[in-house]
RODO-2510 file (C-alpha; in nm, 4 decimals, decimal comma):
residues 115
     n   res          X          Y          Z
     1     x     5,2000     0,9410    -2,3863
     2     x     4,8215     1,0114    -2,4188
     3     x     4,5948     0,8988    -2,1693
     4     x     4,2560     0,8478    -2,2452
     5     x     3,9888     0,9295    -1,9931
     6     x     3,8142     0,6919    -1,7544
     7     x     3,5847     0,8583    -1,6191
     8     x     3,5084     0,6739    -1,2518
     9     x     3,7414     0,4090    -1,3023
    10     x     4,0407     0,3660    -1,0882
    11     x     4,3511     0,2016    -1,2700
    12     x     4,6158    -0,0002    -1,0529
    13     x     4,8667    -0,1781    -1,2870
    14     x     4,9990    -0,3545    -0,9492
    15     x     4,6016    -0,4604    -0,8523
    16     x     4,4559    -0,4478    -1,1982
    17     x     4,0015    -0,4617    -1,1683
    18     x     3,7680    -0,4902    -1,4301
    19     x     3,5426    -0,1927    -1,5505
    20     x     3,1915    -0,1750    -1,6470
    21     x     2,8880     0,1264    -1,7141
    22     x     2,6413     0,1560    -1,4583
    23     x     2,2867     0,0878    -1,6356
    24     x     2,1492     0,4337    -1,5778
    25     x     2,4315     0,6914    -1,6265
    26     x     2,6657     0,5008    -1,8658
    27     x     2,9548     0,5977    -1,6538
    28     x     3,2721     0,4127    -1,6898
    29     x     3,3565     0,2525    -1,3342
    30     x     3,4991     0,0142    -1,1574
    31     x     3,2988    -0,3242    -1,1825
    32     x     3,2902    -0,3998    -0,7740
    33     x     3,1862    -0,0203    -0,7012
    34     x     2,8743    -0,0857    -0,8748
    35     x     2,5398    -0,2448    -0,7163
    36     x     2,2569    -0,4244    -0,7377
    37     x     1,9110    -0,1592    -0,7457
    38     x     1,6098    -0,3387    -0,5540
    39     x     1,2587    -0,1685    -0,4851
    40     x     0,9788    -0,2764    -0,2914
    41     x     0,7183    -0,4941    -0,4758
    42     x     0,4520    -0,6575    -0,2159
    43     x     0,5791    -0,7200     0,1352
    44     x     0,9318    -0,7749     0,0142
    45     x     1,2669    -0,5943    -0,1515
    46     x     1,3002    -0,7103    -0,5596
    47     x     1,6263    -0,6858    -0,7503
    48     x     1,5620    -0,5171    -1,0689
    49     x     1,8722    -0,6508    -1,2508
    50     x     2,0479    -0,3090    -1,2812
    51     x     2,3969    -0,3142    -1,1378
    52     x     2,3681     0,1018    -1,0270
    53     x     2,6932     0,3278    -0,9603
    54     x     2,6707     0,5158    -0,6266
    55     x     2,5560     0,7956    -0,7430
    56     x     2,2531     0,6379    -0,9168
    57     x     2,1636     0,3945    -0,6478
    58     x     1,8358     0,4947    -0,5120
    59     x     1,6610     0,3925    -0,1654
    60     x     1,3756     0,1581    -0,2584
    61     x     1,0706     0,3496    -0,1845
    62     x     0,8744     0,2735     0,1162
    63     x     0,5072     0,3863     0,0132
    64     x     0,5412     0,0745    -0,3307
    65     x     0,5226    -0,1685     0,0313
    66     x     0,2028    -0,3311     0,0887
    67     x     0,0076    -0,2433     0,4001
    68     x    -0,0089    -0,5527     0,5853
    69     x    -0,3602    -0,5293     0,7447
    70     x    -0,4141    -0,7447     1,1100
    71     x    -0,6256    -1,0281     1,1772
    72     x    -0,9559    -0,9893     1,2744
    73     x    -0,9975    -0,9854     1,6624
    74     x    -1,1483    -1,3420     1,7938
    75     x    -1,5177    -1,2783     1,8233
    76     x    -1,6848    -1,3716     2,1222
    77     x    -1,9298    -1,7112     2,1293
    78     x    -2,3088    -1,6775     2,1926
    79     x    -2,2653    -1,3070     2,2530
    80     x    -2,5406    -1,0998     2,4153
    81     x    -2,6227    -0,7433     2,2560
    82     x    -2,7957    -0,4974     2,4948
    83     x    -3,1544    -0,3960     2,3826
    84     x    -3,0968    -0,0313     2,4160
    85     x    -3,2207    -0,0154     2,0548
    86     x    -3,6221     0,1070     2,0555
    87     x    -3,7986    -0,0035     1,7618
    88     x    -4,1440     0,0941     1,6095
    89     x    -4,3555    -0,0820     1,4049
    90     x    -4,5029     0,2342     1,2513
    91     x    -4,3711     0,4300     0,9707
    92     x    -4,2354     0,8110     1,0847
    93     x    -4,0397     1,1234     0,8713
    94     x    -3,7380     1,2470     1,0179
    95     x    -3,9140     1,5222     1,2876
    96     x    -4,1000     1,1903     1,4594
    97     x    -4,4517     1,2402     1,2892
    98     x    -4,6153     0,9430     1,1866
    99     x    -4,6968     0,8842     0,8325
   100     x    -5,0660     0,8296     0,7957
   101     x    -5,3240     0,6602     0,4969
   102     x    -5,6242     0,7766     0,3655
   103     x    -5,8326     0,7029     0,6482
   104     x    -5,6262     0,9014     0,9221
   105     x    -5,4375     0,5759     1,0635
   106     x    -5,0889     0,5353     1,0736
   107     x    -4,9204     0,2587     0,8439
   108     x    -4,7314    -0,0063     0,9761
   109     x    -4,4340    -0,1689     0,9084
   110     x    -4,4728    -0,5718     0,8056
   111     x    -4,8478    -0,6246     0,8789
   112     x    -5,2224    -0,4841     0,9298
   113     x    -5,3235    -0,1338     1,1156
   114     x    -5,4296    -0,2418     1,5084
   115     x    -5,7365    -0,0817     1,5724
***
């Protein structure tokens, strides 16, 4: 009597189960060994509709996840900065010398030369 081969698939004539391929290796199996394949897609796990063998089932891949940023913290009402800021009204390069006009005086910023 020839037997032809099954490859994954247990027979039980006493228990008999249905076979099907898993969607990625065509193996021959046993239809309640296979699974369903899910992946991340957002915040949440997907099913992709592939019913997997174990040996193609893969872990759904944590870096696909969405990074799920916190709220802003509450900001404070009628909030009082420091004045440790010191501000100029003249125009200066990067070493601190003042940038001058034609006549020698130094320009300002918004408005008219004091003399």
């Amino acid at each position: 009597m020839a037997w032809r081969p099954h490859d994954r698939a247990e027979v039980d004539a006493d228990n008999p189960r249905a076979w099907a391929r898993c969607d990625r290796c065509y193996c021959l199996t046993n239809h309640y060994k296979l699974r369903w394949q899910f992946r991340f897609a957002g915040p949440r796990l997907i099913n992709t509709n592939l019913l997997v063998c174990e040996n193609c089932l893969d872990i759904p891949n944590p870096q696909e996840r969405t990074i799920v940023i916190p709220p802003d913290p509450v900001p404070i009402k009628n909030a009082r900065p420091s004045d440790t800021s010191v501000e100029t009204d003249y125009l200066s390069t990067d070493n601190d010398f003042y940038i001058e006009d034609d006549t020698g005086d130094n320009f300002v910023i918004g408005g008219e030369n004091p003399q």
